[in-house]
N, C-alpha and C positions, 0 to 999 in steps of 0.2 A: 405560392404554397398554401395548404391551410390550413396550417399553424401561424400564418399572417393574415387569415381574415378576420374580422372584427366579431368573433361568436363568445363575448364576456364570459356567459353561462358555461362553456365548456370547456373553460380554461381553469387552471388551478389560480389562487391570488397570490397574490405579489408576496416572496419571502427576501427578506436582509439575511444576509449571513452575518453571525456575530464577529466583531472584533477585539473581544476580549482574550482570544488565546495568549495573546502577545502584550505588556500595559503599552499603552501607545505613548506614556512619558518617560521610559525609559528604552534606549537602544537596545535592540536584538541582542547584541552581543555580552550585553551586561546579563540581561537573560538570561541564556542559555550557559551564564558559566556558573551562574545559582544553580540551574535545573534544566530538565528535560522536557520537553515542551510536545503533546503529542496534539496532534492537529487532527480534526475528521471535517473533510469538506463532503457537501457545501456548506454542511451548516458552520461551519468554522471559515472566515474568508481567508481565502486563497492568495489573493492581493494585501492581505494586514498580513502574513505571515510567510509564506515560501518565498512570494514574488518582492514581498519588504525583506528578507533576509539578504536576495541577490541583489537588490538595487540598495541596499545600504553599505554592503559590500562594494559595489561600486566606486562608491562615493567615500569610503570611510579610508582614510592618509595611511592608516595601518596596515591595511590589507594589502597583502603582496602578489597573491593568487587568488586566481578564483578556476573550478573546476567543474563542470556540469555536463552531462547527458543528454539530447536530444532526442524523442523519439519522434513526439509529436508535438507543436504549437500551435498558434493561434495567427492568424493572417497580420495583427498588429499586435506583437510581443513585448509587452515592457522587460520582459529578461532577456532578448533577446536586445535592445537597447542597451540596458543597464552593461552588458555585457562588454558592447563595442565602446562604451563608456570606457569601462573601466580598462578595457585595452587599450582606448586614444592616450587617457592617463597615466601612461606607463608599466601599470601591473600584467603579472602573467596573465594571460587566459588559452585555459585548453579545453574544446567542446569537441564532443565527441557526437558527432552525427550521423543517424541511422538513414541511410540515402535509400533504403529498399522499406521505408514505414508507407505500407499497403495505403494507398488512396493519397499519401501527402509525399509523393518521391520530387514531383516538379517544386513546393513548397520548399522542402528539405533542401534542394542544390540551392535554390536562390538564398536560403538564411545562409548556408556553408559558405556562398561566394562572400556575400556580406560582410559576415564574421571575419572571412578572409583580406576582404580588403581592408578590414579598420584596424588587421595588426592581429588578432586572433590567430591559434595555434588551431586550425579543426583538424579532427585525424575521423574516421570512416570503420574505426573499430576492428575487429579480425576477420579473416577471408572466413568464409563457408558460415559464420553466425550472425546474425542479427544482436544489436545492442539493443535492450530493452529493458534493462533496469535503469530505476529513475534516482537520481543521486547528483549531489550537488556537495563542493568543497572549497572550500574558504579557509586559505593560508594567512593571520594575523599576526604582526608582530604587537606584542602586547607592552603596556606603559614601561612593564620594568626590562622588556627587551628581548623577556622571550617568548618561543612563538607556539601560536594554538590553533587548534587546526574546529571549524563551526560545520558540521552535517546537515542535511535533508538527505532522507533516505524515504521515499516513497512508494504508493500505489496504485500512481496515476500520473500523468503526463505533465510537463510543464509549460500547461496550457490555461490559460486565466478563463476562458469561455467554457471550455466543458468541467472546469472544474466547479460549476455552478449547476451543471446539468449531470455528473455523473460523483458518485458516495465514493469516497477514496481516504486513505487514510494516510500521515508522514509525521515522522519522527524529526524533531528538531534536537537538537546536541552538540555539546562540547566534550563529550567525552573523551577519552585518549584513546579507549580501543577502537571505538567507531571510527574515530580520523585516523588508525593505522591502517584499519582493513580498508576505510574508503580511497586511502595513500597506496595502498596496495592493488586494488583494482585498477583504481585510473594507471596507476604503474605499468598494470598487464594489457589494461584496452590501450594503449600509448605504444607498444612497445620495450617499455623499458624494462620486464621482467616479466616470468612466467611462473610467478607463486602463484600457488591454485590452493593454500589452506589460508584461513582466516580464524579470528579469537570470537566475532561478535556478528559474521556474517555465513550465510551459507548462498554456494556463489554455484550458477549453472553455466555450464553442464558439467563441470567436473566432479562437484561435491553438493549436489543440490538432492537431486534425488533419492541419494545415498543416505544422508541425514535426516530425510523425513522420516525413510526404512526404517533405520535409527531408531527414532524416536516413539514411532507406533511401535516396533517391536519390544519398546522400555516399557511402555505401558502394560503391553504381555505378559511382561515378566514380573510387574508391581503387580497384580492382578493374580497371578498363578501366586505369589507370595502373602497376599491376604493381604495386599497394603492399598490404598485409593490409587485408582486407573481411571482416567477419560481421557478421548480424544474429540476436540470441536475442531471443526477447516471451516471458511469459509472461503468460496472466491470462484469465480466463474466457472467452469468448467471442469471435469473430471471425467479424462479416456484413459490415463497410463495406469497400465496392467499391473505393473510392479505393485504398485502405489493400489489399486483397489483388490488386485492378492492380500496384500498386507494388510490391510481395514478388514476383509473377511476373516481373515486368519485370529485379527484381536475381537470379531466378532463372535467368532467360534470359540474364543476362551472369553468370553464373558465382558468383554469390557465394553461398554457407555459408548459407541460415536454418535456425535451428531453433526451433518452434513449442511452445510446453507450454499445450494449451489444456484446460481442466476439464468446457468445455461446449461452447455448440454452434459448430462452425467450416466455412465456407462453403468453405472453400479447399480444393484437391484437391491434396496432395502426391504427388509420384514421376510426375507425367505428361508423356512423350516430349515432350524440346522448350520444354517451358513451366515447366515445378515440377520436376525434375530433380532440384537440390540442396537439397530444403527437406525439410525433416521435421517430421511431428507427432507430438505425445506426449501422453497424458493420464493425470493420479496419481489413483487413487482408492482411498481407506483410511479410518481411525477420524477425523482431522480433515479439512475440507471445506477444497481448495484455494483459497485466497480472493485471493492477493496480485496485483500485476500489475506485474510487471517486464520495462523497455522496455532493451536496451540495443544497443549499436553499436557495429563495432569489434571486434578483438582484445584489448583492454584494454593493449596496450602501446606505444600513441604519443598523443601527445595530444589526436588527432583522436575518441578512444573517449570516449563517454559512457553512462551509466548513471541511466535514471528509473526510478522508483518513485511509486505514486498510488492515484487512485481510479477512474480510468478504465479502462474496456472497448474495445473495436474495435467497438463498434454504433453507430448512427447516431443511438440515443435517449443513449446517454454524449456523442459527441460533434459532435451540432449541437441538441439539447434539455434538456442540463442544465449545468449549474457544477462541472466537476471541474479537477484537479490533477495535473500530476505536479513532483516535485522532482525536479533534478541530483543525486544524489551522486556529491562528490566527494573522498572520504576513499578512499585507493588501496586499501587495507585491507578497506573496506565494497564498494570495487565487485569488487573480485576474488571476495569471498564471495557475492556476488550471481550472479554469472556464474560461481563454482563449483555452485553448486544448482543452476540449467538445466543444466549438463553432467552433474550427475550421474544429474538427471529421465532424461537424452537418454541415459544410458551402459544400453549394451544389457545390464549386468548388474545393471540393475535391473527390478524388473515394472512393469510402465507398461501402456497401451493403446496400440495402434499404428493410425492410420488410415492409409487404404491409396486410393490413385486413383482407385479406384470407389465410395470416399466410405464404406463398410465397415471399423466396429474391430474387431482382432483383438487378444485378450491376450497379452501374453507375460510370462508368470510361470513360468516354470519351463527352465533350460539344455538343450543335447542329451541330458543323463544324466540328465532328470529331476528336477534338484537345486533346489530353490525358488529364485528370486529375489530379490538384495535387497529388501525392504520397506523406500522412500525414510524414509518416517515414523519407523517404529520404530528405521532408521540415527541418525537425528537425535537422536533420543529417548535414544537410548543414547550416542552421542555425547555427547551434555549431561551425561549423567550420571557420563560416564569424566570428563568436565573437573571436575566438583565432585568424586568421588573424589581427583582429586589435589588440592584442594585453591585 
């Protein structure tokens, strides 16, 4: 390949992911029953937090279950170990494995069989959908006896390798309502139930799309009311009609979107009349844009919400497969959320710019020539001025 030959100069240098999301002196679980813990790989590692959440679970006397999602792995999986661990051990474990994940289907049987022979529960999800929200659950019985249920709810695979190569974002928690809705999905992809409303999740295809509607059309209405209206999305893709009706439609009355799409997007910004105040942008650099951030609002009344997931704007995310997004609601985490689309959007940085005749143009460089932010290597450095100090 050559991305394996020896050409130093055309290579980007060597980054660490930080391991400070998680203290590494005290256990996950102690953690997350302070706080919420929101992760962004790669700069966040993948291995000190998702892949330490399931392998401590493993291993930790208390844990009774453990619950996870499969779309896609890594050829030598420590979760996928930790796993059979914790099933030789006696705890539950139920994996739900997507045996139709385009390019990894021979992969997928061999982990299922695996899983299968260490004592694991795998089930294969619903006829006619693909399972593709990324979500992980953790059954604890606690010191005084009773029991708590630890989340990841993701935007990216649970995969240690490209989680170093592709931007993706996950929610760590012990909240109650996240471990009901997450007790309730695993419920529905298992069989054991057919609830399709949730408190802290919005779940495809039966109420995913529905909810987004939802919420751009709330913005319509704060907006025709004289009250603050935005809408920022970020996340790969955007074809379903519904969904880009609805962004014209809050376009046409006036409201703020800004769009950070990676890939392909059906919608025509900047067009007289219809798409006026909407913008698109797309980042492209050494990791591949992967996360997908929905949010609404100005972020300063309580009307603003803030999802995070595994869904797309396409019509195969959301009327053909099993995805997710969670709330968050930690002021802290959505602020941060919603400062990274402003900063994708801030015209001093390089982006691609699509333009109403459906044509991208780059912009990397100011009036005088002078390079543009690099979003990535901001970050990158950023993380790194934080552990400098310490």
């Amino acid at each position: 390949m050559i991305a394996d030959l020896d050409l130093r100069q055309l290579k980007y240098p060597a980054f660490v992911p930080s391991e400070s999301a998680l203290p590494q002196d005290t256990d996950v679980f102690t953690v997350l029953r302070r706080r919420d813990v929101l992760v962004h790989h790669p700069y966040d590692s993948f291995t000190a937090t998702v892949e330490r959440l399931i392998v401590e679970a493993a291993a930790d006397p208390g844990v009774l279950a453990i619950k996870q999602t499969l779309y896609r792995t890594s050829d030598t999986s420590s979760i996928v170990d930790a796993l059979i661990d914790a099933a030789e051990a006696g705890k539950q474990v139920v994996v739900v494995v997507e045996l139709k994940a385009r390019f990894d289907e021979r992969a997928n049987i061999a982990w299922a069989r695996k899983l299968e022979e260490a004592g694991c529960h795998v089930v294969y999800g619903i006829v006619g959908l693909k399972t593709h929200c990324k979500m992980a659950l953790v059954v604890r019985e606690e010191a005084d006896g009773s029991l708590r249920r630890y989340c990841h709810i993701g935007t990216g695979n649970y995969n240690p390798a490209t989680a170093r190569l592709y931007e993706d974002f996950g929610l760590l928690t012990a909240e109650r309502t996240v471990g009901e809705d997450a007790t309730d999905l695993f419920n529905h992809l298992t069989g054991f139930s057919r609830k399709i409303a949730y408190r802290r999740f919005l779940v495809a295809p039966e109420g995913l799309r529905a909810g987004l509607l939802e919420r751009i059309d709330r913005q319509v209405d704060r907006h025709t009311r004289g009250e603050p209206a935005r809408i920022q999305l970020k996340c790969n893709s955007i074809v379903d009609e519904a969904v880009i009706d609805a962004l014209y439609r809050a376009s046409m009355a006036g409201v703020p979107v800004d769009l950070w799409v990676r890939g392909i997007c059906a919608l025509r910004p900047g067009m007289p009349g219809v798409s006026e105040t909407i913008r698109v942008r797309s980042v492209l650099g050494r990791f591949l844009e992967h996360s997908r951030i929905y949010a609404f609002g100005d972020g300063r009344d309580a009307d603003s919400e803030v999802w995070i997931g595994s869904a797309d704007l396409m019509h195969r995310n959301l009327d053909r497969r099993v995805e997710a997004l969670v709330r968050v609601v930690d002021p802290g985490q959505q602020a941060d959320l919603r400062n990274l689309i402003n900063l994708a959007m801030d015209e001093g940085t390089s982006t691609w710019w699509l333009a109403a005749d459906g044509t991208w143009t780059r912009h990397s460089r100011d009036q005088a020539g002078n390079p543009l932010r690099d979003l990535q290597q901001y970050l990158i450095d950023r993380l790194r001025g934080r552990a400098a100090d310490g």
